[in-house]
C-alpha positions as CSV (number, residue, x, y, z in Angstrom):
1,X,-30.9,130.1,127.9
2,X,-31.1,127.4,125.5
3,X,-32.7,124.0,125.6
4,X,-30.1,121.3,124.7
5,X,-31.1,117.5,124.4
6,X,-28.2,114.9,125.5
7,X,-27.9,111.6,125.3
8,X,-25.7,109.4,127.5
9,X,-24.0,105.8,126.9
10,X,-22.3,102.7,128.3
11,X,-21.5,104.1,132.0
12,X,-23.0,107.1,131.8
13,X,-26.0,106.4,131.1
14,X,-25.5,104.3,134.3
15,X,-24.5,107.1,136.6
16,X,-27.0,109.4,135.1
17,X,-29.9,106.6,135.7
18,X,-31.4,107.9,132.1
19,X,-30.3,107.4,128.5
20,X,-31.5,110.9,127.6
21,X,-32.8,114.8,129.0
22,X,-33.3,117.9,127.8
23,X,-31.7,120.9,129.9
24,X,-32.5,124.4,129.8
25,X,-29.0,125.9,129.7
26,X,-26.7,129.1,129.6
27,X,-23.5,126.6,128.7
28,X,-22.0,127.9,126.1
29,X,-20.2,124.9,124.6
30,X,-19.9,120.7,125.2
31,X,-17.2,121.4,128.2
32,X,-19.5,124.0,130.4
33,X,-22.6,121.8,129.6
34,X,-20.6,118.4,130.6
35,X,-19.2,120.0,134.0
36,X,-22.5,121.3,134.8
37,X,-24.3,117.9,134.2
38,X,-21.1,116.6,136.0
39,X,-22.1,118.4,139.1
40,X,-25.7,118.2,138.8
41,X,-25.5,113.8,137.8
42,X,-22.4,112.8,139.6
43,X,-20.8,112.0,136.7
44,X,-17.4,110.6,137.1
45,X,-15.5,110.5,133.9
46,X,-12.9,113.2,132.8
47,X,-14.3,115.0,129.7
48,X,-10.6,113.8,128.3
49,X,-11.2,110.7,128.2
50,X,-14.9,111.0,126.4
51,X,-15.7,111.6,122.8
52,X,-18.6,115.2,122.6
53,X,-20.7,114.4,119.1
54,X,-22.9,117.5,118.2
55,X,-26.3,117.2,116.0
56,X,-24.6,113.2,114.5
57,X,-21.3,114.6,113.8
58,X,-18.1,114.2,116.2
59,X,-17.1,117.2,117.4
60,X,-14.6,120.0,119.3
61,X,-15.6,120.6,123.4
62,X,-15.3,124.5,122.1
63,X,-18.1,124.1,119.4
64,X,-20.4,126.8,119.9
65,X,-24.2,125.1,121.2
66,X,-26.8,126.6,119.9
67,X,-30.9,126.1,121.1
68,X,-31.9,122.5,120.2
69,X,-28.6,121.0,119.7
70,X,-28.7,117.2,120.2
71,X,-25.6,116.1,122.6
72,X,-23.9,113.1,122.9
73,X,-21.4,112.3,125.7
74,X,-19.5,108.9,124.6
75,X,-17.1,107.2,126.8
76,X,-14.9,105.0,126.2
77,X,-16.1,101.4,125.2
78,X,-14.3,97.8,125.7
79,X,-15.0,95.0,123.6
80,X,-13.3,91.2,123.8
C-alpha cells in the first residue's frame, strides 16, 4: 500500500465534493487509481477524455505510482 495525494478540477472536483484526498492504495499506476476513485466517487468521466499529471509534470496512465505521488486528474476545460 502506498499513500497517494490527488487533486481534482473543474467537474470533478464537483462530483467528488472535494478539491483534494489522500488515499492509501495498492493501484499500481494513474488508470487503476482513477477507476478505483471512479467507483469509490462516482466519477463520471472516461479516463480518455482526461489529462493524469504526476508530481507537476503531464504524464502516461501506465507511469508507475510510487508512495507520496501527488495526482492530478484534469478534465477537459471550455473557455468563450
Amino acid at each position: 500500500m502506498k499513500t497517494i495525494h490527488i487533486r481534482y478540477f473543474a467537474i470533478l472536483r464537483e462530483q467528488r465534493g472535494s478539491a483534494e484526498e489522500s488515499v492509501e492504495t495498492a493501484a499500481r499506476t494513474p488508470l487503476e487509481l482513477y477507476s478505483e476513485l471512479s467507483g469509490v466517487h462516482g466519477l463520471g468521466i472516461a479516463p480518455s477524455h482526461l489529462r493524469v499529471a504526476i508530481n507537476s509534470e503531464f504524464g502516461d496512465w501506465q507511469t508507475p505510482l510510487r508512495d507520496q505521488d501527488q495526482v492530478v486528474f484534469i478534465p477537459p476545460v471550455a473557455g468563450g
